[in-house]
Backbone as CSV, one residue per row, in Angstrom:
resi,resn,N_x,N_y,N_z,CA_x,CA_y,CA_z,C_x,C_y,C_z
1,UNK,-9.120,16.432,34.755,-8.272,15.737,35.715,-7.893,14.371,35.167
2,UNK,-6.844,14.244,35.514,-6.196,12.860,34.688,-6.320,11.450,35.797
3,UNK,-5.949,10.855,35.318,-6.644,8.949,36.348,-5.036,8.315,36.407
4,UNK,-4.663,7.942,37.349,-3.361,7.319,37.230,-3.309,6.347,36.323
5,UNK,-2.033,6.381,35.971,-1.568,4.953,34.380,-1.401,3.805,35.590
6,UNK,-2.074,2.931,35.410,-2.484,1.408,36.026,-1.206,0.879,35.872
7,UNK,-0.776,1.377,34.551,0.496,0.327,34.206,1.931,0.803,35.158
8,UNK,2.242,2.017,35.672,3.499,2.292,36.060,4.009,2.352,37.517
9,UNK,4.832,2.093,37.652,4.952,1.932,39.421,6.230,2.665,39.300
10,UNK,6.362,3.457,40.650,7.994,4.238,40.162,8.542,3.431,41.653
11,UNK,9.618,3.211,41.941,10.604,3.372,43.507,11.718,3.853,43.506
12,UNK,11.268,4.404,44.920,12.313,5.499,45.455,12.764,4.720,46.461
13,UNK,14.274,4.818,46.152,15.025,3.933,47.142,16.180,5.079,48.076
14,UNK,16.057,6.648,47.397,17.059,7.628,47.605,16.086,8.770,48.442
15,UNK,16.931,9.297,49.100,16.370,10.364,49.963,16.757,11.764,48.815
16,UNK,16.225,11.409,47.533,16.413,12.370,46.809,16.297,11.673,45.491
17,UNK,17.409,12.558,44.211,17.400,11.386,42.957,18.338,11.317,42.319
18,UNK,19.373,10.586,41.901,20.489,10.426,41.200,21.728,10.498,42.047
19,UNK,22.832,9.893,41.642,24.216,10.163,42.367,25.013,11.265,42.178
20,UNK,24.372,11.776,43.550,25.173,13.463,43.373,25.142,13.978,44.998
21,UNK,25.189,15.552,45.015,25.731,15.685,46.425,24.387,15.381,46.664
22,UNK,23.781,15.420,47.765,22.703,15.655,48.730,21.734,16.738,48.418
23,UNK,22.082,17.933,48.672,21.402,19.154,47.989,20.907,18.783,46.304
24,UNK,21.543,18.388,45.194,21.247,18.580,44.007,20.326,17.286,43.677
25,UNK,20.437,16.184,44.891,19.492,14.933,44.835,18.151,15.339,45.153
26,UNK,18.063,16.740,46.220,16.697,17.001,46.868,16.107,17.347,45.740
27,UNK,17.174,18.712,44.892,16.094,19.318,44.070,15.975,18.869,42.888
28,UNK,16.267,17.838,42.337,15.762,16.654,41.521,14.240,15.971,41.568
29,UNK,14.460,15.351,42.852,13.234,14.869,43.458,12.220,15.709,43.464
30,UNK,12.084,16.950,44.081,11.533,17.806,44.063,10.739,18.269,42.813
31,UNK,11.541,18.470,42.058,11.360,19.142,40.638,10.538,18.060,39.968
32,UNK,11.247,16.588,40.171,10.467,15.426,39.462,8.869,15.280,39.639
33,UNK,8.946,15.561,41.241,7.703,15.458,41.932,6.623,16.534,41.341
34,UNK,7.144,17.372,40.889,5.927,18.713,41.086,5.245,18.595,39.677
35,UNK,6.689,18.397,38.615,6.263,18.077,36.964,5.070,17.011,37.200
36,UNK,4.932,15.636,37.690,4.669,14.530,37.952,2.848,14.896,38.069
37,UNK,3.101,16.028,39.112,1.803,16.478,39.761,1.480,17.604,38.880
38,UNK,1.950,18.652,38.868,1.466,19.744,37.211,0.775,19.429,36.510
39,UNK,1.413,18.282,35.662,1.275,17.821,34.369,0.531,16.516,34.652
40,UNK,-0.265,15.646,35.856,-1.211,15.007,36.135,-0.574,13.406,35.016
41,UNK,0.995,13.848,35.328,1.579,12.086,34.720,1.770,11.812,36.032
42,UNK,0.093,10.602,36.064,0.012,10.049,37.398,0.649,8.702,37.584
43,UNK,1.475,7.898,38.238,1.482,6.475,38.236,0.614,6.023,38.967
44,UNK,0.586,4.629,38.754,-0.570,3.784,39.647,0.132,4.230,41.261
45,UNK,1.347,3.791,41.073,2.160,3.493,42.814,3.532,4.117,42.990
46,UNK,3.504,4.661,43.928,5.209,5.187,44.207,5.119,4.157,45.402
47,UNK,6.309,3.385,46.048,6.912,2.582,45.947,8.682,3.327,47.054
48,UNK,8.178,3.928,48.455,9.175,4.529,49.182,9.940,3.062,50.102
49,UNK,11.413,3.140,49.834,11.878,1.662,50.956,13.523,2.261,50.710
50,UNK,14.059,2.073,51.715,15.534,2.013,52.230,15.138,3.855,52.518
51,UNK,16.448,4.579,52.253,16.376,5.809,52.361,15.158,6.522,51.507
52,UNK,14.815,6.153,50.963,13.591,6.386,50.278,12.059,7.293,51.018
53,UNK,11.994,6.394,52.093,10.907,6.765,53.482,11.557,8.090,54.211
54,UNK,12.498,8.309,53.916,12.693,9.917,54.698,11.942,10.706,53.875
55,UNK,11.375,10.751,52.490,10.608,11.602,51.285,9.344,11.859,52.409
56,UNK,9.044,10.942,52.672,7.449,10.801,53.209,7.099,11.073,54.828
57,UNK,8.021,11.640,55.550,8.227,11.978,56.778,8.096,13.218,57.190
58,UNK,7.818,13.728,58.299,7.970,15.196,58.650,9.341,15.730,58.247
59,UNK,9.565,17.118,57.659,10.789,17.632,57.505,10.716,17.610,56.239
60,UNK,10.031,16.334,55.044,10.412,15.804,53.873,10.418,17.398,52.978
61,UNK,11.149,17.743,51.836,10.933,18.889,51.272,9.714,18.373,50.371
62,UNK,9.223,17.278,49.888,8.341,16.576,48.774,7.029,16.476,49.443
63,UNK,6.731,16.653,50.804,5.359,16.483,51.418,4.097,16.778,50.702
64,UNK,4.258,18.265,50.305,2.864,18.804,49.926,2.670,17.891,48.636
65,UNK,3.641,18.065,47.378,3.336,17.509,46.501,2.851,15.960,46.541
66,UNK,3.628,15.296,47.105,3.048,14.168,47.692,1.763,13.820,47.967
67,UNK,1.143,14.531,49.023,0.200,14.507,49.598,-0.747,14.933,48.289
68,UNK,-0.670,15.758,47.091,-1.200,16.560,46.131,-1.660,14.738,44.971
69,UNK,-0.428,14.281,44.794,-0.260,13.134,44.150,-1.563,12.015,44.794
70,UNK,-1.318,11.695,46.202,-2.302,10.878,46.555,-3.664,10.992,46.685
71,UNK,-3.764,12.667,47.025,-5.463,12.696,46.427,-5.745,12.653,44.880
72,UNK,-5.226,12.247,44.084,-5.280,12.495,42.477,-5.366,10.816,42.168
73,UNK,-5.202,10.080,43.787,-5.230,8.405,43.191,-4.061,7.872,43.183
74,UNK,-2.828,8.579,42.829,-1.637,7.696,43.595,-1.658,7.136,45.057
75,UNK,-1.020,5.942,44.763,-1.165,5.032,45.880,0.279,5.099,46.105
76,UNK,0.585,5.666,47.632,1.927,5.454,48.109,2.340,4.914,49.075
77,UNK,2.946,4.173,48.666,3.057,2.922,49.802,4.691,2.580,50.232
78,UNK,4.841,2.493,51.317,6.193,2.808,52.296,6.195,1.619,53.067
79,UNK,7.625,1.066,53.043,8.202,0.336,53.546,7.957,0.138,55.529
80,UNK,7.517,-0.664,55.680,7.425,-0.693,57.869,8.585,-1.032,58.172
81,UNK,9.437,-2.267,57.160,10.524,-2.140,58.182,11.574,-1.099,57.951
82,UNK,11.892,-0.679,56.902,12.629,0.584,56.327,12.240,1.554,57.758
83,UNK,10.682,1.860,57.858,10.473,3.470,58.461,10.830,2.474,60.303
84,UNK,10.788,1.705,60.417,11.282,0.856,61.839,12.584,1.374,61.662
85,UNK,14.029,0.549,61.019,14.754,0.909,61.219,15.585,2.017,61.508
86,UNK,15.227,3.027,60.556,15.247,4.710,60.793,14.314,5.013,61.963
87,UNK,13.739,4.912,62.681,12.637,4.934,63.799,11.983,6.706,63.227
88,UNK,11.161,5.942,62.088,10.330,7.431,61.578,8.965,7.126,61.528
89,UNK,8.662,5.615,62.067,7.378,5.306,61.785,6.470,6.269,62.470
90,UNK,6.471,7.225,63.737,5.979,7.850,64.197,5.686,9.443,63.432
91,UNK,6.558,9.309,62.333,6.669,10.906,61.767,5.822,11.145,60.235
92,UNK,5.654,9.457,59.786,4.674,9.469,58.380,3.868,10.793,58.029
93,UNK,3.737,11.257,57.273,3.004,11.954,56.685,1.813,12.082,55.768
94,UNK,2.114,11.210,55.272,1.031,10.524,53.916,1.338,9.250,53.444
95,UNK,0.441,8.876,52.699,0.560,7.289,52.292,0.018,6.482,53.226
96,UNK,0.263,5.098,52.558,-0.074,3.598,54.076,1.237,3.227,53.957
97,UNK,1.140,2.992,54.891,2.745,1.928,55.817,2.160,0.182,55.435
98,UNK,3.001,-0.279,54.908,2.973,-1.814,54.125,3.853,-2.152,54.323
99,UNK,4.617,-3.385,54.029,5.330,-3.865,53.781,5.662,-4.488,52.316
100,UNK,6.924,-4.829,52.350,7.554,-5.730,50.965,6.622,-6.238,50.305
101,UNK,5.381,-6.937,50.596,4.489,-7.463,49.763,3.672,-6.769,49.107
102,UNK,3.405,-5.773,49.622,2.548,-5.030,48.986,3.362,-3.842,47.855
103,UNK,5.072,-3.909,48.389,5.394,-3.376,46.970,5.830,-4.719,45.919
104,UNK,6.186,-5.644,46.712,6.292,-6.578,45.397,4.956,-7.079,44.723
105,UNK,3.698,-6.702,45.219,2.375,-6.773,44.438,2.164,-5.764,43.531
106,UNK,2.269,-4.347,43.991,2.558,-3.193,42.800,3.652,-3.983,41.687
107,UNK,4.290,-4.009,42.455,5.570,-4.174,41.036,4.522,-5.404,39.841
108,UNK,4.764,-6.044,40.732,3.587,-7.435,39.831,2.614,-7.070,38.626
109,UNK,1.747,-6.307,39.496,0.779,-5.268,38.521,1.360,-4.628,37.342
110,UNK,2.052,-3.854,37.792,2.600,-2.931,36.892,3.462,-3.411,35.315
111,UNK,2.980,-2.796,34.342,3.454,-3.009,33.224,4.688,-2.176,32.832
112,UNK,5.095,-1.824,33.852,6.405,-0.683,33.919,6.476,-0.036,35.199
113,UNK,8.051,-0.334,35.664,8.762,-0.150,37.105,9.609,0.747,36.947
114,UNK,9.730,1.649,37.493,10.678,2.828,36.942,11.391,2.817,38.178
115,UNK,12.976,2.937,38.566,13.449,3.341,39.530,14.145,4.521,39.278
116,UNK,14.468,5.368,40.527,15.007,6.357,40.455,15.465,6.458,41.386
């Protein structure tokens, strides 16, 4: 079993990944997510804010893996006022609910920020 890389923080700012329709953003994400978890390339922190926090909600297609990621030691940490504004704070799934500081403290940490 592999230990998350201390050094990498990823954020998800998309209810999916890349600029494309909707459908081909899910299964991006998706696909990213599962390699991520397979293959135990753990980051320290994922890093969910703007549309991003719909990933981590009931409905999300990324849940299980998700949830797979954070028992392995990823730390996922989601935006309060992001999941406020969308009013999903009630629907979380996994992770802690933080705020901005605590992703601008990941980021801090991290010796590499990956967005997607």
């Amino acid at each position: 079993m592999s230990v998350p890389d201390s050094e990498t923080v990823l954020l998800i700012t998309r209810y999916g990944m890349g600029d494309a329709e909707p459908e081909l953003q899910q299964k991006l994400i998706t696909t990213y997510f599962k390699l991520l978890d397979e293959n135990n390339t753990l980051p320290a922190a994922i890093c969910f804010y703007a549309n991003g926090v719909r990933l981590v909600v009931s409905g999300s297609p990324v849940l299980d893996t998700l949830k797979s990621l954070e028992s392995k030691g990823v730390r996922l940490i989601l935006c309060s006022t992001c999941l406020n504004y969308y009013n999903l704070a009630d629907q979380v799934q996994v992770s802690i609910v933080g705020g901005m500081t605590d992703i601008l403290e990941a980021q801090r940490r991290a010796g590499k920020v990956i967005s997607l």
